[in-house]
LUMTI-599662 format. One record per residue: x, y, z of N, C-alpha, C, CB in turn; residue number from 1; residue in three letters. Coordinates in nm, 4 decimals. Glycine has a CB too. Layout:
<recs>
(rec (X; Y; Z); (X; Y; Z); (X; Y; Z); (X; Y; Z); NUM; "ALA")
...
</recs>
This chain:
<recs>
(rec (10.8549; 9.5264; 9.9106); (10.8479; 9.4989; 10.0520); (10.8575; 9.3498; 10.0770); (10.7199; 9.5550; 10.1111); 1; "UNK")
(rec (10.8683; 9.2716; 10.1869); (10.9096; 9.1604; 10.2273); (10.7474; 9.1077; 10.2193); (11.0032; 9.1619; 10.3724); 2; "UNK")
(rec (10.7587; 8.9819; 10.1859); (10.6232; 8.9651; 10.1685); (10.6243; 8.7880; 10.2850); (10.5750; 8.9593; 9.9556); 3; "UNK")
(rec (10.5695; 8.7408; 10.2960); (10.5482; 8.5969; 10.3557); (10.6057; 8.5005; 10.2794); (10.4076; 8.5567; 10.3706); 4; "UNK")
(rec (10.6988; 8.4109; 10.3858); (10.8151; 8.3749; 10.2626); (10.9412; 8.4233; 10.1572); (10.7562; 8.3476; 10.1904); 5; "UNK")
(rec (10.9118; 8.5284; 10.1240); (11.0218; 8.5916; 10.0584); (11.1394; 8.5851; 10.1295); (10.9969; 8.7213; 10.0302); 6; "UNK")
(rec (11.2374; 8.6022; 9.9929); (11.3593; 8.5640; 10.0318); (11.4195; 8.7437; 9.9801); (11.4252; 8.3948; 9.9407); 7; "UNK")
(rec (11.5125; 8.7900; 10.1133); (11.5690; 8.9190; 10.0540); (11.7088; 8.9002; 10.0660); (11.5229; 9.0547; 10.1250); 8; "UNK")
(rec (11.8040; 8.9312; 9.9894); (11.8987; 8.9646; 9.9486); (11.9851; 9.0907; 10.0248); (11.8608; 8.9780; 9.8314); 9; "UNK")
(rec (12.0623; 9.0935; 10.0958); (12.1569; 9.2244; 10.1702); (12.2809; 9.3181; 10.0528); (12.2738; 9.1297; 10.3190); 10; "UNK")
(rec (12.2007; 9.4110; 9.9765); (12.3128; 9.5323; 9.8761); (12.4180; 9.5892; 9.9493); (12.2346; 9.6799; 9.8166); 11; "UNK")
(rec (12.3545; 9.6184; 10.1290); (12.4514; 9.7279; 10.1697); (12.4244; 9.7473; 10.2755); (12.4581; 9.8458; 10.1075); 12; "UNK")
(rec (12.4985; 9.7547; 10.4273); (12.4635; 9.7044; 10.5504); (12.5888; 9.7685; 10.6690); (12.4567; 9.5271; 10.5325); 13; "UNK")
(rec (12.4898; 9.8363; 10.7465); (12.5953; 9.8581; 10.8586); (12.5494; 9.8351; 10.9741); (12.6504; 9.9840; 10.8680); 14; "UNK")
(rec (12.6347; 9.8891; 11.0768); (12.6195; 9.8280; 11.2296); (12.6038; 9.9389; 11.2852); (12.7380; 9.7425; 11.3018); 15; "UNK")
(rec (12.5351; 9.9977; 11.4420); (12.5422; 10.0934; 11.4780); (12.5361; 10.0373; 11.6161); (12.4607; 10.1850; 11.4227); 16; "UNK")
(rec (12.6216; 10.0869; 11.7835); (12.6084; 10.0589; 11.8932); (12.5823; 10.2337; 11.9296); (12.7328; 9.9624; 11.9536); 17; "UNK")
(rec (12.4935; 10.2555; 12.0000); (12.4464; 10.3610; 12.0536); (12.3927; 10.3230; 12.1602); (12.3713; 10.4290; 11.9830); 18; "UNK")
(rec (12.4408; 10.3767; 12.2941); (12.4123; 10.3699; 12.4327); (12.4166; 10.2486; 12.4575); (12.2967; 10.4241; 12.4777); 19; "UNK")
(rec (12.2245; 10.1740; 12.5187); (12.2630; 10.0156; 12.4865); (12.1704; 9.9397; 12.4046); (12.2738; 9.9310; 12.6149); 20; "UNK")
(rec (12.1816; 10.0079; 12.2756); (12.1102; 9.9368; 12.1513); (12.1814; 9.9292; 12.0581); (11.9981; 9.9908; 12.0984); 21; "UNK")
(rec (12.1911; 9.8352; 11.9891); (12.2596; 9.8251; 11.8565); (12.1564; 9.7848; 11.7609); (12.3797; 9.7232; 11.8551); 22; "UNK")
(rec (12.1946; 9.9162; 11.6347); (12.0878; 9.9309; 11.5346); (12.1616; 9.8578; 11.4136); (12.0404; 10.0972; 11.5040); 23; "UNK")
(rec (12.0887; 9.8078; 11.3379); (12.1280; 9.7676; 11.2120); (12.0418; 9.7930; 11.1019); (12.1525; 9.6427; 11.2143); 24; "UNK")
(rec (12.1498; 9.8602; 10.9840); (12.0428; 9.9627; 10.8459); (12.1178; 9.8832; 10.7293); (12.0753; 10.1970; 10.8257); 25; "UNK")
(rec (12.0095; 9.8280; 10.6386); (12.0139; 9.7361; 10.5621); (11.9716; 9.7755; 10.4170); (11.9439; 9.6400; 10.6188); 26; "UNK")
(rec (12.0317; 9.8191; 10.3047); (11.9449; 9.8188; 10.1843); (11.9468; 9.6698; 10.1778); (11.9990; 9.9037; 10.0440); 27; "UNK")
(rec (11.8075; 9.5993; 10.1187); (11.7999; 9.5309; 10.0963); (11.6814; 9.5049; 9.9531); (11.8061; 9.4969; 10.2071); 28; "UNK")
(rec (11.7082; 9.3672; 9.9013); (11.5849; 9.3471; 9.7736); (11.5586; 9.2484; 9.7711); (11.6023; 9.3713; 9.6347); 29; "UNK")
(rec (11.4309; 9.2535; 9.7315); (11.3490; 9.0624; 9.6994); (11.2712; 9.0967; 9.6471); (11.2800; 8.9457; 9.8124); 30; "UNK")
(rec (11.2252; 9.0072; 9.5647); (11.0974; 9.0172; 9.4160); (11.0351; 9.1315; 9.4346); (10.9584; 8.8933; 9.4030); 31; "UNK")
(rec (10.9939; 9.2006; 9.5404); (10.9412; 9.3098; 9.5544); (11.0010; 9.4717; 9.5071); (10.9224; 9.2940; 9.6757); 32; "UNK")
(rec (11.0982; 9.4220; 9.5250); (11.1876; 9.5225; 9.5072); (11.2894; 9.5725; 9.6161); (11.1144; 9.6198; 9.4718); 33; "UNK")
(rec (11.3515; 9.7056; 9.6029); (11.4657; 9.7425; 9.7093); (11.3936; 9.8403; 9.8608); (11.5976; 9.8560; 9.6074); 34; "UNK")
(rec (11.4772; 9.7713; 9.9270); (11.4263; 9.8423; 10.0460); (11.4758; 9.8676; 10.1295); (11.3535; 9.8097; 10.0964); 35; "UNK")
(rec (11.4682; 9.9884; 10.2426); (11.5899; 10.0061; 10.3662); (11.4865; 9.9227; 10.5026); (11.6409; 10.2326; 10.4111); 36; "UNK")
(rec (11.5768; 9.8590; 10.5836); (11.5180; 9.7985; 10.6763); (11.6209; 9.8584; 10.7663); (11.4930; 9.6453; 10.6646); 37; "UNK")
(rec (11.5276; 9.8973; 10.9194); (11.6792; 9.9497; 11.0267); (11.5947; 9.8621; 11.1129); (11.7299; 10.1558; 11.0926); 38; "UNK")
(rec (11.6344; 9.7723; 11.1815); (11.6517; 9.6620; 11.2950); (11.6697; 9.7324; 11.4395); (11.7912; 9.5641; 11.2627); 39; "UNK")
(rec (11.6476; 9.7798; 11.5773); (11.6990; 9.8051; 11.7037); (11.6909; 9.6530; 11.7323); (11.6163; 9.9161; 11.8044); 40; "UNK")
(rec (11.8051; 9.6295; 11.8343); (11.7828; 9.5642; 11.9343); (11.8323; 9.6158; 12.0558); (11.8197; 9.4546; 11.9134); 41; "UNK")
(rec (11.7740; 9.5788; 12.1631); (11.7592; 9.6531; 12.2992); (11.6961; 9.5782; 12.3693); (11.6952; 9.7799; 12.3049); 42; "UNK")
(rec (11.7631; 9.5771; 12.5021); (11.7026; 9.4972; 12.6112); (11.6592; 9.3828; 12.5378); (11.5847; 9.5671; 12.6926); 43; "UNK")
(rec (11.7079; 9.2598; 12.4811); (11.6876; 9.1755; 12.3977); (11.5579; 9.1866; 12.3129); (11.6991; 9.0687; 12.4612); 44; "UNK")
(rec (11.4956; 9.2863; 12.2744); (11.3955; 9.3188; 12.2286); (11.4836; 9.3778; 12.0306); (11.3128; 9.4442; 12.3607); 45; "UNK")
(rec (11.3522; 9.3014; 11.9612); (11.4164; 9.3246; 11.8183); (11.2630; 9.4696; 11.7595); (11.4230; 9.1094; 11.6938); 46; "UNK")
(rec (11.3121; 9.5572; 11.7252); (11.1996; 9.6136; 11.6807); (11.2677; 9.7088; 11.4906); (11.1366; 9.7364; 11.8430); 47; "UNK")
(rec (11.2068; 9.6423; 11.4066); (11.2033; 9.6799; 11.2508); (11.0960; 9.7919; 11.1721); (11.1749; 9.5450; 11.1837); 48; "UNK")
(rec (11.1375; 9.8732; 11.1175); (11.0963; 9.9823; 11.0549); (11.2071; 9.9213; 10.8831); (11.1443; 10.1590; 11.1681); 49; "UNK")
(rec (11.0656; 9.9230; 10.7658); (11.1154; 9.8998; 10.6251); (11.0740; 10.0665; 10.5991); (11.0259; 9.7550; 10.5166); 50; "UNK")
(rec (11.1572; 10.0439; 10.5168); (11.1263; 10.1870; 10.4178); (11.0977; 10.1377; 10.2590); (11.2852; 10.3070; 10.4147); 51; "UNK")
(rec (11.0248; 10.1718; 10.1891); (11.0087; 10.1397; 10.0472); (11.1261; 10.1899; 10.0013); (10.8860; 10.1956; 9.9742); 52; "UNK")
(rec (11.2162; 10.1625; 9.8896); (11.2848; 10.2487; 9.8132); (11.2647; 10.3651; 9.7508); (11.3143; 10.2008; 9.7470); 53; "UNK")
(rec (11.1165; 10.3384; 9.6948); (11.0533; 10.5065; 9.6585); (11.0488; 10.5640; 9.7665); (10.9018; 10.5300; 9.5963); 54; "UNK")
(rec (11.0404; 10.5142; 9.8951); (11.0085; 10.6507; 9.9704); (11.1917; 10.6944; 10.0344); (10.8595; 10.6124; 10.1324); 55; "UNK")
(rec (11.2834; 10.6286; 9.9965); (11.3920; 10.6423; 10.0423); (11.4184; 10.8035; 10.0651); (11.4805; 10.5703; 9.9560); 56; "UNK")
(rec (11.4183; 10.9005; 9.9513); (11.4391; 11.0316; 9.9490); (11.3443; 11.1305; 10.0508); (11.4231; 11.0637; 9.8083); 57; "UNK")
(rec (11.2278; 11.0966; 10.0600); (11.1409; 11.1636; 10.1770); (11.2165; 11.1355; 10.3473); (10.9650; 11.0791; 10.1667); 58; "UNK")
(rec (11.2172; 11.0162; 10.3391); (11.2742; 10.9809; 10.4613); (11.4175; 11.0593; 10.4722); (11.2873; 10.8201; 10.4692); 59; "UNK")
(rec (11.4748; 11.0446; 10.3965); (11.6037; 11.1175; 10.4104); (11.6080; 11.2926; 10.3847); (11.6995; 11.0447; 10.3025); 60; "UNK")
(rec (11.5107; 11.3027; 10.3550); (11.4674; 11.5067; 10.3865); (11.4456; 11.4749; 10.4980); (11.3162; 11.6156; 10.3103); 61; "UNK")
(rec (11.3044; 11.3946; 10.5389); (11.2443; 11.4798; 10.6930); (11.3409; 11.4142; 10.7743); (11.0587; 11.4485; 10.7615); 62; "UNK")
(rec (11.4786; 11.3312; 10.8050); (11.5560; 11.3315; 10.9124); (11.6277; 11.4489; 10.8871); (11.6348; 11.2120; 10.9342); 63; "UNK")
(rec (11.6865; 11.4939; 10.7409); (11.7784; 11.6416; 10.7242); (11.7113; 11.7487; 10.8111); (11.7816; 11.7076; 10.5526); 64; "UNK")
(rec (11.5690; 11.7350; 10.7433); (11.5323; 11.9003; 10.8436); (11.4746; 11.8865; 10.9989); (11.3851; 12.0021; 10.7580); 65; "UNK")
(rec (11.4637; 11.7506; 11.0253); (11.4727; 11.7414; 11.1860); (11.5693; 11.7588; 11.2794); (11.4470; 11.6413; 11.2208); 66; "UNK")
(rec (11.6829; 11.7169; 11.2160); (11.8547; 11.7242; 11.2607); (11.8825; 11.8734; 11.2458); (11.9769; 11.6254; 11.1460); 67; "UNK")
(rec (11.8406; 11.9405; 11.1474); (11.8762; 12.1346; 11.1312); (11.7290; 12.1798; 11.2427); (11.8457; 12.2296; 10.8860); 68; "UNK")
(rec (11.6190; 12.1406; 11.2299); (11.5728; 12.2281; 11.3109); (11.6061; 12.2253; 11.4892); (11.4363; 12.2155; 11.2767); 69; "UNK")
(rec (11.6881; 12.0808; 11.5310); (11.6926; 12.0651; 11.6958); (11.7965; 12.1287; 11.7133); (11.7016; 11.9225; 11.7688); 70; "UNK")
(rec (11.8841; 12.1637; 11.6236); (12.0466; 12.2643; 11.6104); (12.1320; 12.1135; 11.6945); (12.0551; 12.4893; 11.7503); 71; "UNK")
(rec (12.1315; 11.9835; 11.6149); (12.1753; 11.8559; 11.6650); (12.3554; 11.9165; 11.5870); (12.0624; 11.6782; 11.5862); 72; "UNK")
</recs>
């Protein structure tokens, strides 16, 4: 995880414009290790959610079975 000071590194990075926010999803790593960071910005407002890398695979079930259960 990003710690005070740390310096992270960008593996793999995209852009997303949806309605009027543009999201940005980041693997990223620093001494801590690898991590997904997704960025909103909106209404000039910046708001960040990290994901650990271990938890990468959980996160990516419970959006699978949230997306199958809304019939998205």
């Amino acid at each position: 995880m990003k710690r005070e000071g740390a310096r992270s590194r960008v593996i793999s990075s995209d852009k997303l414009h949806i309605e009027n926010k543009t999201i940005f999803v980041d693997l990223k790593e620093n001494d801590g290790g690898r991590f997904l960071q997704i960025a909103e910005i909106s209404n000039d407002r910046r708001s960040t959610v990290v994901i650990p890398h271990s938890g990468l695979d959980s996160f990516l079930e419970s959006i699978q079975k949230i997306t199958r259960n809304s019939n998205l």
